[in-house]
PyMOL Python script that loads the backbone (N, CA, C, O; Angstrom):
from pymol import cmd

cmd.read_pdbstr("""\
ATOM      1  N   UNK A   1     -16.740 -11.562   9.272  1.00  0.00           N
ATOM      2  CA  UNK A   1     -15.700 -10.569   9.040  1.00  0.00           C
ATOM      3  C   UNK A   1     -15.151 -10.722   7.624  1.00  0.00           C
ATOM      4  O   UNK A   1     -14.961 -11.744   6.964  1.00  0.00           O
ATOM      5  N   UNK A   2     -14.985  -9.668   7.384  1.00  0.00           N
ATOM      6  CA  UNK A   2     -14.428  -9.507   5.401  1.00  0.00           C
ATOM      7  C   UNK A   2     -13.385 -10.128   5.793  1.00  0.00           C
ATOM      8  O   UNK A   2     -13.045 -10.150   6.976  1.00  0.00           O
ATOM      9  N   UNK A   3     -12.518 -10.921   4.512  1.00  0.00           N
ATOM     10  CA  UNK A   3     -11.108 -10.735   4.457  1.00  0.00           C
ATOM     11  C   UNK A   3     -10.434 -10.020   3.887  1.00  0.00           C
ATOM     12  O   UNK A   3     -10.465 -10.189   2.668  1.00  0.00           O
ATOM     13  N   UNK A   4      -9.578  -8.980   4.364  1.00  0.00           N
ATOM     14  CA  UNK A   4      -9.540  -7.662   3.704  1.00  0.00           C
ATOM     15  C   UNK A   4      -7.988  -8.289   2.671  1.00  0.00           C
ATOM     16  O   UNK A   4      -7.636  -7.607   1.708  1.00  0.00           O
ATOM     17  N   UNK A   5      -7.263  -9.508   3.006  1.00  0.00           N
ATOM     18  CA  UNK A   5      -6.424  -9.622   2.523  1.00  0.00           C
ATOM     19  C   UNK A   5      -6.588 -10.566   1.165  1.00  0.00           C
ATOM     20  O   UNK A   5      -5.595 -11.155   0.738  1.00  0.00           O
ATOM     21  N   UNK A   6      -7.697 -10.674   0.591  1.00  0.00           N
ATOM     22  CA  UNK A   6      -8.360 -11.247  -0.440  1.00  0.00           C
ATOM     23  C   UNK A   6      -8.757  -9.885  -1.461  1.00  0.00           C
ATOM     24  O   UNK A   6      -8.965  -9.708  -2.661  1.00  0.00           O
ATOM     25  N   UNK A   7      -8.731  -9.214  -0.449  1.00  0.00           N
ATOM     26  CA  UNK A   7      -9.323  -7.664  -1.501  1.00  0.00           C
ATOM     27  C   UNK A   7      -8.312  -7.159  -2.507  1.00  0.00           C
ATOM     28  O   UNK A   7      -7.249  -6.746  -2.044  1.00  0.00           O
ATOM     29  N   UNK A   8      -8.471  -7.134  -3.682  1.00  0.00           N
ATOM     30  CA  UNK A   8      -8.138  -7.117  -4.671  1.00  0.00           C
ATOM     31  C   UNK A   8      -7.339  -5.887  -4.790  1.00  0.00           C
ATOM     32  O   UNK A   8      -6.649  -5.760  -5.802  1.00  0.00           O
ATOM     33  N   UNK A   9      -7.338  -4.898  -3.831  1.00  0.00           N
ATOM     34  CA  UNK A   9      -6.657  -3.582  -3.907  1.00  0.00           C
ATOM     35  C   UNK A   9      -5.665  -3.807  -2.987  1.00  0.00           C
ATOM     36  O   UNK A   9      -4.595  -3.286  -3.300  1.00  0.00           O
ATOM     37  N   UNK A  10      -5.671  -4.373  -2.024  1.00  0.00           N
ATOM     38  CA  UNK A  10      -4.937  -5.013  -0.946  1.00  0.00           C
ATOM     39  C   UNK A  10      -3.736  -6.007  -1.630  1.00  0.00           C
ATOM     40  O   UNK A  10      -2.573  -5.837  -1.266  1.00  0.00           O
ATOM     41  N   UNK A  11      -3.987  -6.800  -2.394  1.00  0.00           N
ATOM     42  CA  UNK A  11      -3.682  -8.041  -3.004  1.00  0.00           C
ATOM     43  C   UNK A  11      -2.607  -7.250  -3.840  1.00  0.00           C
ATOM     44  O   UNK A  11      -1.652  -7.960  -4.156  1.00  0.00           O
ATOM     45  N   UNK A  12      -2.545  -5.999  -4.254  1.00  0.00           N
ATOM     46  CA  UNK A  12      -1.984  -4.820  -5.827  1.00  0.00           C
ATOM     47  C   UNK A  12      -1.229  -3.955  -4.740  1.00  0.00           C
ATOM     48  O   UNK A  12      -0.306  -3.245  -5.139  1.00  0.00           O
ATOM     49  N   UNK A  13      -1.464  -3.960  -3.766  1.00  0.00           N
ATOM     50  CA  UNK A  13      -0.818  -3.101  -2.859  1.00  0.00           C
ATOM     51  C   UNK A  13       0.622  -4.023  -2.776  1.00  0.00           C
ATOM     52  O   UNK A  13       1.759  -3.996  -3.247  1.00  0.00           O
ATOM     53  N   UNK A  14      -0.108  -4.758  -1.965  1.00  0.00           N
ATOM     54  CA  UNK A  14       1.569  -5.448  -1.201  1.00  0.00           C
ATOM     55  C   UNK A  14       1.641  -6.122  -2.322  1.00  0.00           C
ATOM     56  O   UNK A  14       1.262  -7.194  -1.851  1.00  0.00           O
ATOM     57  N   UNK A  15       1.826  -6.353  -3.437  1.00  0.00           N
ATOM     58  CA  UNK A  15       2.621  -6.373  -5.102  1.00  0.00           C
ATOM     59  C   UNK A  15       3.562  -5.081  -4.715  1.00  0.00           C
ATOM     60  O   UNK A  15       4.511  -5.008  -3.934  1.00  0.00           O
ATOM     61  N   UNK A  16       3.199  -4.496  -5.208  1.00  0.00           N
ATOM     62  CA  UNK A  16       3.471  -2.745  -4.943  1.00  0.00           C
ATOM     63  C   UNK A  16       4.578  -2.200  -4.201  1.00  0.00           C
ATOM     64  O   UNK A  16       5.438  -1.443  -4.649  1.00  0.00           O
ATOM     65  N   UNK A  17       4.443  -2.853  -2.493  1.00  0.00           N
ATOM     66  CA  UNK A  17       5.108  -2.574  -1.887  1.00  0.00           C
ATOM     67  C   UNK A  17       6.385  -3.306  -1.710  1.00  0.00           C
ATOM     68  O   UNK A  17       7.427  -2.736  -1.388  1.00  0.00           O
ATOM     69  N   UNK A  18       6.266  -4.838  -1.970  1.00  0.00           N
ATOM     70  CA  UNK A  18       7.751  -5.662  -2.296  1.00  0.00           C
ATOM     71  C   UNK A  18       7.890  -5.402  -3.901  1.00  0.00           C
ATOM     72  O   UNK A  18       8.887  -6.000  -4.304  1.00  0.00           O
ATOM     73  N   UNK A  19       7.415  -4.910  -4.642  1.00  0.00           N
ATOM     74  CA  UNK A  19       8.565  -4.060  -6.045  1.00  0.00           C
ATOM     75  C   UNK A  19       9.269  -2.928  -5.510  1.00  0.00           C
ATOM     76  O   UNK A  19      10.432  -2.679  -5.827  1.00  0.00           O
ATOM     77  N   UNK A  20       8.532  -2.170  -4.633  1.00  0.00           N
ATOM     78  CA  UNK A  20       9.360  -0.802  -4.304  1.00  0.00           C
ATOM     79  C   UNK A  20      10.488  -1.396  -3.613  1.00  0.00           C
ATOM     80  O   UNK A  20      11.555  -0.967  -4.052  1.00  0.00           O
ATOM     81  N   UNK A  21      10.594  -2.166  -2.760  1.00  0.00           N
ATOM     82  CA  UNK A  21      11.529  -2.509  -2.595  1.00  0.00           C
ATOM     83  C   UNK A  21      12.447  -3.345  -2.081  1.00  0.00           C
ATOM     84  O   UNK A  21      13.196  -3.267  -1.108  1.00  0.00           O
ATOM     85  N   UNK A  22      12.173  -4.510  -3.262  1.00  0.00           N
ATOM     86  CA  UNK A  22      12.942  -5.019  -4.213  1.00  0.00           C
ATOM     87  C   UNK A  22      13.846  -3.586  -4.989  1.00  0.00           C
ATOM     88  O   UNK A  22      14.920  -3.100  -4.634  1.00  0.00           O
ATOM     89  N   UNK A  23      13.294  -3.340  -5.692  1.00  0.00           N
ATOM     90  CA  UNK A  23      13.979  -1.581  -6.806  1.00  0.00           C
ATOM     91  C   UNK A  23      14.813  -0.649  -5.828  1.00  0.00           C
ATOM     92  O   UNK A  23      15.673   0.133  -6.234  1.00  0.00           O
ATOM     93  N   UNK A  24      14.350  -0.872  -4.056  1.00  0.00           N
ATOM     94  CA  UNK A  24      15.574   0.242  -3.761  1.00  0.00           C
ATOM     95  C   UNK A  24      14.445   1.658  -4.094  1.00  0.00           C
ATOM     96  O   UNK A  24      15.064   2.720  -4.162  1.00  0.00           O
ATOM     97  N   UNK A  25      13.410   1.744  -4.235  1.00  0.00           N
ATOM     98  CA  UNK A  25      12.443   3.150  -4.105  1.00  0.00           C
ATOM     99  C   UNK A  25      11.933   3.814  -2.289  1.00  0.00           C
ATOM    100  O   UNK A  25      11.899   4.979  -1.892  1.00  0.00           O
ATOM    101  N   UNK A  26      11.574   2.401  -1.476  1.00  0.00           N
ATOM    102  CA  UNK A  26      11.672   2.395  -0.174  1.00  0.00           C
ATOM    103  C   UNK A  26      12.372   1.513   0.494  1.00  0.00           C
ATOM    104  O   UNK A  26      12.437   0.404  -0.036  1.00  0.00           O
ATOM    105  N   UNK A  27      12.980   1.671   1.606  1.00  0.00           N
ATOM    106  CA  UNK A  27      13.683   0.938   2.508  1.00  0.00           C
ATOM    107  C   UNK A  27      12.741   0.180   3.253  1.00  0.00           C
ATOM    108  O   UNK A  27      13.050  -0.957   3.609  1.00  0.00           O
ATOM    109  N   UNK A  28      11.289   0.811   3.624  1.00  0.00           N
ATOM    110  CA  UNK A  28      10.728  -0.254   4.914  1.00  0.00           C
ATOM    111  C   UNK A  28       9.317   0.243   5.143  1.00  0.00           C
ATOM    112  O   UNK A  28       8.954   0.934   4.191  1.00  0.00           O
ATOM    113  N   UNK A  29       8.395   0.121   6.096  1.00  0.00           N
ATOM    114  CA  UNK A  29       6.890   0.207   6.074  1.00  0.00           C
ATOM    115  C   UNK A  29       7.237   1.222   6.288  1.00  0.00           C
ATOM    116  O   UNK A  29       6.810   1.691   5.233  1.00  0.00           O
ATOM    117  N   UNK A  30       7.797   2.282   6.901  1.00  0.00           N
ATOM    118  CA  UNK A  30       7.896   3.578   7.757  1.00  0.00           C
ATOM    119  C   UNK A  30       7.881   4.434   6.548  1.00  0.00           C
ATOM    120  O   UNK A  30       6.895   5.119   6.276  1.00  0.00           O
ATOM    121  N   UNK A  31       8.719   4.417   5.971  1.00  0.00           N
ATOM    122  CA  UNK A  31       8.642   5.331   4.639  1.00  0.00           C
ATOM    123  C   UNK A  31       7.605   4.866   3.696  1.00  0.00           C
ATOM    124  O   UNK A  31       7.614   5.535   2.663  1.00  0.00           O
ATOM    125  N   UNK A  32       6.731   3.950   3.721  1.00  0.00           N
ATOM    126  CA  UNK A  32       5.902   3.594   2.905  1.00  0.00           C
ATOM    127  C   UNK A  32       4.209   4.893   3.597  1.00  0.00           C
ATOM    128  O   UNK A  32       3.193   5.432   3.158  1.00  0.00           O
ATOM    129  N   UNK A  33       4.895   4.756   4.704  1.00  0.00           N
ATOM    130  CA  UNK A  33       3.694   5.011   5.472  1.00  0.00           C
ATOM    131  C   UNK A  33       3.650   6.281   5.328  1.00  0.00           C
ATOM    132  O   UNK A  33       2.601   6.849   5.024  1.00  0.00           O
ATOM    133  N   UNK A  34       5.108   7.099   5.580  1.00  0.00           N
ATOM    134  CA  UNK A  34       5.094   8.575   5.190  1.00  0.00           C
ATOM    135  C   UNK A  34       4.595   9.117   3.733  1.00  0.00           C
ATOM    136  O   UNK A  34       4.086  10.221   3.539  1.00  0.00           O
ATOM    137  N   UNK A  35       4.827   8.186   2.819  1.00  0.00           N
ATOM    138  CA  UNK A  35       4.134   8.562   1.820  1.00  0.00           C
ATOM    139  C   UNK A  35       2.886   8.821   1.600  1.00  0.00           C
ATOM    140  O   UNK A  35       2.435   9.812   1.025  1.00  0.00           O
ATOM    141  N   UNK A  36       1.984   7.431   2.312  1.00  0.00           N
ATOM    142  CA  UNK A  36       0.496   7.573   2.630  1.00  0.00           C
ATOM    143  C   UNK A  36      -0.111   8.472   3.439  1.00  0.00           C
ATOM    144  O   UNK A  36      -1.307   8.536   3.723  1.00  0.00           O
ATOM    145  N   UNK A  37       1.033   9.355   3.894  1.00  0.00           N
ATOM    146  CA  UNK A  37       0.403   9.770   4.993  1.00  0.00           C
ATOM    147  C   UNK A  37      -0.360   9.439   6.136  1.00  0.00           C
ATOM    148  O   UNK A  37      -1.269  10.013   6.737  1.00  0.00           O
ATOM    149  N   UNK A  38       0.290   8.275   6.296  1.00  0.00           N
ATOM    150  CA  UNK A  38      -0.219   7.152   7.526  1.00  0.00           C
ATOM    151  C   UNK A  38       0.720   7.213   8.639  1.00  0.00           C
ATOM    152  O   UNK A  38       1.485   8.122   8.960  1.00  0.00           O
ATOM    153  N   UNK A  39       0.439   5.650   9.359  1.00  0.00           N
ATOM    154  CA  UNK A  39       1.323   5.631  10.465  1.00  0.00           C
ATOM    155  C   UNK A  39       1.962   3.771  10.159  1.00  0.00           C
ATOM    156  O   UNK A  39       1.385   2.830   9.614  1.00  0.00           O
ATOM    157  N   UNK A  40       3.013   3.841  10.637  1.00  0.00           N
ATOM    158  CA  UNK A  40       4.396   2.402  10.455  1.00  0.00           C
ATOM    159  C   UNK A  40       2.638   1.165  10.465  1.00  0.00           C
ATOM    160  O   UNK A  40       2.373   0.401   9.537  1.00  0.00           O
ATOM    161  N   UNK A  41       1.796   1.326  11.684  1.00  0.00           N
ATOM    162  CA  UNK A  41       0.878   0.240  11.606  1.00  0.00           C
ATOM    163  C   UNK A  41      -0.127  -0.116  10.869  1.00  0.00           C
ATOM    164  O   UNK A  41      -0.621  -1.230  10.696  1.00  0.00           O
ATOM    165  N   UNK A  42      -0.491   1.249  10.301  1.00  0.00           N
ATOM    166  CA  UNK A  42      -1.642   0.850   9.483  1.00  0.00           C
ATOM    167  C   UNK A  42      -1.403   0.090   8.239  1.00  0.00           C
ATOM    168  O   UNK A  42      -2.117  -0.712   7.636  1.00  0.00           O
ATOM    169  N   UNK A  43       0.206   0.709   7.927  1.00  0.00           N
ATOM    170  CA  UNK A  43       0.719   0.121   6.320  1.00  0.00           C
ATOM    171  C   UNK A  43       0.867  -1.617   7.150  1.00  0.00           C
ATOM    172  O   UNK A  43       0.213  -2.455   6.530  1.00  0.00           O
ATOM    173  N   UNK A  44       1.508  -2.100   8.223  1.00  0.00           N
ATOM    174  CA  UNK A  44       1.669  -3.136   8.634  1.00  0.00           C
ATOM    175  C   UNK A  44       0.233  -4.092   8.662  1.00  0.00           C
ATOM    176  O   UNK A  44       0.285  -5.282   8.351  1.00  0.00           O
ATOM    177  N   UNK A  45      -1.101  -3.400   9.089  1.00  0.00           N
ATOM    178  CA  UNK A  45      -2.273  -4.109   8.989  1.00  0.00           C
ATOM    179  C   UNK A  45      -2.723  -4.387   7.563  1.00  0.00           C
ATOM    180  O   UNK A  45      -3.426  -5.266   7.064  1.00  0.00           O
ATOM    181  N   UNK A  46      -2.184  -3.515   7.164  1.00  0.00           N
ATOM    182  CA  UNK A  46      -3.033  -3.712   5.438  1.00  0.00           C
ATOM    183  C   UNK A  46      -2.207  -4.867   4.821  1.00  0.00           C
ATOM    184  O   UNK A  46      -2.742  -5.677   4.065  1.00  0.00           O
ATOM    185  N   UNK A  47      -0.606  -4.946   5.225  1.00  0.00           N
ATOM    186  CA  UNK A  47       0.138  -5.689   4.462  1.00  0.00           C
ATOM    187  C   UNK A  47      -0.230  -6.848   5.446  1.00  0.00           C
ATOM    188  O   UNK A  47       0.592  -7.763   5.501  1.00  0.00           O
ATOM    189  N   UNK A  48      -1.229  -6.934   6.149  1.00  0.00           N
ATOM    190  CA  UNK A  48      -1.286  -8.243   6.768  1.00  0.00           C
ATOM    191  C   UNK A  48      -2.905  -8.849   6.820  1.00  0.00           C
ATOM    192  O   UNK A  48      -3.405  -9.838   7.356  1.00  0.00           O
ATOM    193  N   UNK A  49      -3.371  -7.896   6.103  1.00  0.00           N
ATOM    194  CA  UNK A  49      -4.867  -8.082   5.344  1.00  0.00           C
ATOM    195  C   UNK A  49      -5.859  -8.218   6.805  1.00  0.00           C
ATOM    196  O   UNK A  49      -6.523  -9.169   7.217  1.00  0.00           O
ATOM    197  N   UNK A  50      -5.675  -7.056   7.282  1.00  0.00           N
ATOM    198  CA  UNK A  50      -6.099  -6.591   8.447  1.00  0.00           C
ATOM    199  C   UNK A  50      -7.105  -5.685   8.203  1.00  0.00           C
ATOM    200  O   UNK A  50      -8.150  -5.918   8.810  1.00  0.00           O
ATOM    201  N   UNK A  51      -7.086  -4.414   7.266  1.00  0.00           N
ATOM    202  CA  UNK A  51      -7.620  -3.521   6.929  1.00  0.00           C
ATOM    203  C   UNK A  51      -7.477  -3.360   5.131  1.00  0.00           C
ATOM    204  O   UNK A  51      -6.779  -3.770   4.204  1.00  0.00           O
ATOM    205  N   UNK A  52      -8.465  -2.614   5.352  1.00  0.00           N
ATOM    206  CA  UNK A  52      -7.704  -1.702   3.550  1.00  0.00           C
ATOM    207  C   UNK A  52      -7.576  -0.495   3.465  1.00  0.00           C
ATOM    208  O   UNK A  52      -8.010   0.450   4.124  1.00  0.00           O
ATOM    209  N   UNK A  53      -6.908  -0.596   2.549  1.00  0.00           N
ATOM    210  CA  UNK A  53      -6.520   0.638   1.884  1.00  0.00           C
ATOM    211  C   UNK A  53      -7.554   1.503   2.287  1.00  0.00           C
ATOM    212  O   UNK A  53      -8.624   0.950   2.539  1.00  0.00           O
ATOM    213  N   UNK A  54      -7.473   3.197   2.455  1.00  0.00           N
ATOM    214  CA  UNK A  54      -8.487   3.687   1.930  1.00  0.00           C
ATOM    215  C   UNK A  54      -8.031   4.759   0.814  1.00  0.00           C
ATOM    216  O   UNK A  54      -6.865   4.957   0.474  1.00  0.00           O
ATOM    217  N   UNK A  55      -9.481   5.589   0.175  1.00  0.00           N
ATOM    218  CA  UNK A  55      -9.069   6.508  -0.607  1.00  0.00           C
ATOM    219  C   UNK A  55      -8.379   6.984  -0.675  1.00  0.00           C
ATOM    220  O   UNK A  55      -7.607   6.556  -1.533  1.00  0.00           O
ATOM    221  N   UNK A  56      -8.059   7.856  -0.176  1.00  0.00           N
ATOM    222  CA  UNK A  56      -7.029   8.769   0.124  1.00  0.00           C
ATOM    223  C   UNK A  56      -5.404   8.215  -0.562  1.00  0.00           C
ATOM    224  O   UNK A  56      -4.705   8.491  -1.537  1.00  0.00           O
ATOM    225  N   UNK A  57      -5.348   7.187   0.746  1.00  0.00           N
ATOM    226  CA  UNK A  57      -3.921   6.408   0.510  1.00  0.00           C
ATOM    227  C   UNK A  57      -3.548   5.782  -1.049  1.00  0.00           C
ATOM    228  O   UNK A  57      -2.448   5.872  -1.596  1.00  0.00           O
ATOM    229  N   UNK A  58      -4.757   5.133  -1.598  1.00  0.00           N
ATOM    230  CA  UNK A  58      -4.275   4.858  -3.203  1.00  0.00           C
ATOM    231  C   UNK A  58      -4.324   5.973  -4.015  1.00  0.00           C
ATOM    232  O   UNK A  58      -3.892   5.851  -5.161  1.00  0.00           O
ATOM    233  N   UNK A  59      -4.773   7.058  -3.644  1.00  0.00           N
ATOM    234  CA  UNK A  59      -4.482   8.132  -4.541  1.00  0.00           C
ATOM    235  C   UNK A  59      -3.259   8.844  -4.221  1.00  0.00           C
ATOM    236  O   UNK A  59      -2.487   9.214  -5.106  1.00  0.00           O
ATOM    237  N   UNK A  60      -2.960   9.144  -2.403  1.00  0.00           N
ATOM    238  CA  UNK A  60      -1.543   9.433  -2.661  1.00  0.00           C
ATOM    239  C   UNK A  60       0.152   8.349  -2.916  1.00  0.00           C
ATOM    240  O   UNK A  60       1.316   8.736  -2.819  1.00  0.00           O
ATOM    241  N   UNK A  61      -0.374   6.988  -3.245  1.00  0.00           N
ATOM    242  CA  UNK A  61       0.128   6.043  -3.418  1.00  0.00           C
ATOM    243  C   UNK A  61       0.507   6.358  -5.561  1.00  0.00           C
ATOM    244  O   UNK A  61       1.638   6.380  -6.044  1.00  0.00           O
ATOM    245  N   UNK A  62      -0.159   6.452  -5.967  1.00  0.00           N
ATOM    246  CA  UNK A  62      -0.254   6.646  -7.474  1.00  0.00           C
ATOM    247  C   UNK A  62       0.076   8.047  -7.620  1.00  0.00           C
ATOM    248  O   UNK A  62       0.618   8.177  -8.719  1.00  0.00           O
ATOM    249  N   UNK A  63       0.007   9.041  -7.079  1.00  0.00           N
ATOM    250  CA  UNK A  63       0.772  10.162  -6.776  1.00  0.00           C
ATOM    251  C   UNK A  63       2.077  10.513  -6.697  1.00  0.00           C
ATOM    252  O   UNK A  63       2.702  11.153  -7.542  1.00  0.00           O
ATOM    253  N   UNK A  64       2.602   9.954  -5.357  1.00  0.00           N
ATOM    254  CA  UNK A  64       3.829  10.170  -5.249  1.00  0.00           C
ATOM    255  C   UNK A  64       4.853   9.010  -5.457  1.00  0.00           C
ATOM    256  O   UNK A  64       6.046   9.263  -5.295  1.00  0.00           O
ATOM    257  N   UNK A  65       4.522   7.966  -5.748  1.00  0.00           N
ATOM    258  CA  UNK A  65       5.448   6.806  -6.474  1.00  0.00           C
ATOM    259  C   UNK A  65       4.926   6.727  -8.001  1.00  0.00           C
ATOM    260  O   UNK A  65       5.791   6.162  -8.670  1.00  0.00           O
ATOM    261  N   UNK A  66       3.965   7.046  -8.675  1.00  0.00           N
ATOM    262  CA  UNK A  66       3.596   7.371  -9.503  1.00  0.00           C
ATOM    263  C   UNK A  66       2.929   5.903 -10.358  1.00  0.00           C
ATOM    264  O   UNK A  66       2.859   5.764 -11.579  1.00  0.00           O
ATOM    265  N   UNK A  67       2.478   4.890  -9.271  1.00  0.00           N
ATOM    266  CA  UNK A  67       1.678   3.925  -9.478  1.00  0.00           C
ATOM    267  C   UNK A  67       0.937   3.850 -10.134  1.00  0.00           C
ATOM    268  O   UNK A  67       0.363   4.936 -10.058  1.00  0.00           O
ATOM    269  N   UNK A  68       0.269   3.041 -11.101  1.00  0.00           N
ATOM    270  CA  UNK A  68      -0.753   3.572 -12.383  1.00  0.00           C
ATOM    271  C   UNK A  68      -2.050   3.129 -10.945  1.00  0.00           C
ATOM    272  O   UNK A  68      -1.926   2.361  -9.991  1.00  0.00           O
ATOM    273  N   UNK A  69      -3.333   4.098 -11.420  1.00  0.00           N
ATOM    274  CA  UNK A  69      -3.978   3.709 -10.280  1.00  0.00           C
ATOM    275  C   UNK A  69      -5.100   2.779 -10.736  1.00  0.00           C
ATOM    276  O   UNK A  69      -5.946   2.384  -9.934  1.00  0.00           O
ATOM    277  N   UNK A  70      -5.110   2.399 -12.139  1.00  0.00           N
ATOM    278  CA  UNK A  70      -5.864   1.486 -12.158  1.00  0.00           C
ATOM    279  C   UNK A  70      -5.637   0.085 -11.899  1.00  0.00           C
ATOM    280  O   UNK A  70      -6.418  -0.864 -11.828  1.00  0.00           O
ATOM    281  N   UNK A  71      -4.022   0.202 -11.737  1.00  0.00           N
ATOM    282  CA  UNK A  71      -3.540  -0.947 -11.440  1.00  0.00           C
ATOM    283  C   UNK A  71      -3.830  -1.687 -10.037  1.00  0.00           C
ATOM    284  O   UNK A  71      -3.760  -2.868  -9.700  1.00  0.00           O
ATOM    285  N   UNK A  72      -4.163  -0.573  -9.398  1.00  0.00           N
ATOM    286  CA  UNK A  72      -4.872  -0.602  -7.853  1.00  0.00           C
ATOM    287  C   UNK A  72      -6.123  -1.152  -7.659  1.00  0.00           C
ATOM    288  O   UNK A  72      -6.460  -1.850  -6.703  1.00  0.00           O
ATOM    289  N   UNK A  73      -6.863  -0.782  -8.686  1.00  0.00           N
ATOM    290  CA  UNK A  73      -8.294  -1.603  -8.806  1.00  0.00           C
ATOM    291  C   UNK A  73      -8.641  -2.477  -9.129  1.00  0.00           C
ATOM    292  O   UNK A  73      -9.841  -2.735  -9.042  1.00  0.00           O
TER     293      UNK A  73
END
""", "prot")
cmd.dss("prot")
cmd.show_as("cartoon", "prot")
cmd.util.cbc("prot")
cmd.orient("prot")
């Protein structure tokens, strides 16, 4: 089994997600998740190197928080 929490996009994520907020941009996974257009668990598996990211989500991640997206890679 991969370790998805070694994955380097994974690893830039949850960076990502304790700056947002730390800064006061999100309150909690739920609104992290609405952004991704996900659901409260999937952001919870990824931040627990369960899964990754997929497309979609780092593009609407660099989108609507306005994340540089190479910083993702």
């Amino acid at each position: 089994m991969s370790k998805f929490r070694d994955h380097i996009v994974n690893l830039r994520f949850t960076q990502v997600f304790n700056t947002l907020l730390e800064r006061g941009d999100i309150r909690n996974k739920t609104e992290m998740a609405k952004l991704l257009g996900t659901y409260n668990h999937i952001v919870n598996a990824i931040l627990k190197g369960e899964r990754n990211l997929t497309t979609d989500q780092i593009t609407r991640l660099a989108d609507s928080l306005k994340v540089n997206i190479n910083f993702l890679h």
